[in-house]
N, C-alpha and C positions, 0 to 999 in steps of 0.2 A: 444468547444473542440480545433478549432484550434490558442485561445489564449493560452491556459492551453499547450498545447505543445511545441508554440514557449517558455512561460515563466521556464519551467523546461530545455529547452537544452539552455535559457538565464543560468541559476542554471549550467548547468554541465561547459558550456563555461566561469562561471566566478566567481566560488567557487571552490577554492580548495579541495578536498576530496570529490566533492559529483561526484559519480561516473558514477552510474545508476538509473532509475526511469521508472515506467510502470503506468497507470492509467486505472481502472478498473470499472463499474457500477454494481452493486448488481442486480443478477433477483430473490432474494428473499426477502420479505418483509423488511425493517430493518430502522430504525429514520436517519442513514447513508447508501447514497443511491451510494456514493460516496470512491474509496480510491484509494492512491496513495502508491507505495511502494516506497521507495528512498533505496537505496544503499550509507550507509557514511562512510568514515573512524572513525569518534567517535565523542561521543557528540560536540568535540570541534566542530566541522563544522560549528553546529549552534549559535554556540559564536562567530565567526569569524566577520569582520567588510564586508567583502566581502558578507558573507550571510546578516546582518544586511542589505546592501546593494539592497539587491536583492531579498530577500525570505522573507519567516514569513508572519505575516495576516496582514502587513501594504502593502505588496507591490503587493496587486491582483488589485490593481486600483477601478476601475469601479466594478469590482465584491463584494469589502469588504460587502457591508452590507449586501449579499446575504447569507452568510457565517455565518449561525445563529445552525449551527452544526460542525462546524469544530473542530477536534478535532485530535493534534499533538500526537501521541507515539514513542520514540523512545527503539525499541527493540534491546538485544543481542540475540544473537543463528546462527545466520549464514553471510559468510562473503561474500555470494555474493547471490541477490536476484533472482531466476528463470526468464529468458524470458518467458514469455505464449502467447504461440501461436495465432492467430484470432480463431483456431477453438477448442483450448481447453478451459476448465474453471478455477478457483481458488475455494478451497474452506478453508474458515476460519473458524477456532472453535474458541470461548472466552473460557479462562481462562480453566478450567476442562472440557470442552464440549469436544466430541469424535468423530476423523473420521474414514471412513473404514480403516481398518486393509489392507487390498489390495493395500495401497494408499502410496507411498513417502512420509513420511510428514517429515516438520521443525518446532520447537518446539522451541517459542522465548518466552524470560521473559521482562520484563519490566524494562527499563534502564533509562529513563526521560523524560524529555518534560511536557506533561501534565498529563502521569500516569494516563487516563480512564482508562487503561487495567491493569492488575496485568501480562496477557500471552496471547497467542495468537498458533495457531497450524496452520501451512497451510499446503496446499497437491495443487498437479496440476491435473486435471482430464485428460487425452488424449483425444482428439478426439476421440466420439463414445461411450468413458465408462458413461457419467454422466449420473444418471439411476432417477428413478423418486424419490426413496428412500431417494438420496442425500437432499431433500425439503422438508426430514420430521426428518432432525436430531437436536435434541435441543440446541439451542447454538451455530449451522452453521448455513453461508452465503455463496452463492453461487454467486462468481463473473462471470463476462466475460470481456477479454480487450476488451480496447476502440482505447487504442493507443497500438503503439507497443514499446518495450522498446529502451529506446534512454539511449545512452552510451557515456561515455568519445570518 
């Protein structure tokens, strides 16, 4: 963890347009147990020589070979990614999957990269609301930060 944080505010200090980024673990089952949001100005970011430089699955060092599920999407639908709290959660729906109605959500499509996803839906839980209910919705993952979100 405390490589994975120095190397993303390496990313915000020496990429232009990457903005924001939080990093999150899954408390529900899932092949990705692991996600990272980033805040960019647009695909270009990841074309850049600066990011070549510095990001992508060549430059986790010592980590690459570990990295036998990583998997890049980059979404439209909102231009700045939510802080989440230590005592909130995140929750994500794939593609058509459904969250409560109750809930904030952002509703993102799929823009490039490696295109697992076709969408994506997230919501923030506040402290105290994630209910047991939330671990039994088809097609949601329930996160929790790891890190806290680091900023330009």
């Amino acid at each position: 963890h405390t490589w994975y944080l120095a190397h993303v505010t390496q990313l915000i200090r020496n990429v232009p347009g990457f903005r924001a980024t939080q990093r999150f673990r899954a408390i529900t089952a899932t092949p990705s147990p692991w996600l990272a949001m980033h805040e960019v100005d647009g695909p270009h970011v990841f074309e850049s020589k600066e990011y070549m430089a510095n990001g992508g699955p060549t430059s986790t060092g010592e980590w690459k070979d570990r990295h036998t599920n990583w998997y890049r999407n980059l979404f439209d639908g909102c231009d700045c990614i939510p802080a989440v709290p230590f005592n909130a959660h995140l929750l994500m729906a794939e593609g058509a999957a459904k969250l409560p109605t109750d809930l904030s959500q952002m509703k993102l499509t799929s823009a490039g990269l490696d295109k697992t996803s076709q969408g994506r839906t997230f919501a923030v839980v506040p402290e105290g609301r994630l209910s047991a209910a939330m671990f039994d919705l088809p097609g949601v993952r329930v996160f929790r930060p790891i890190t806290p979100q680091v900023r330009e």
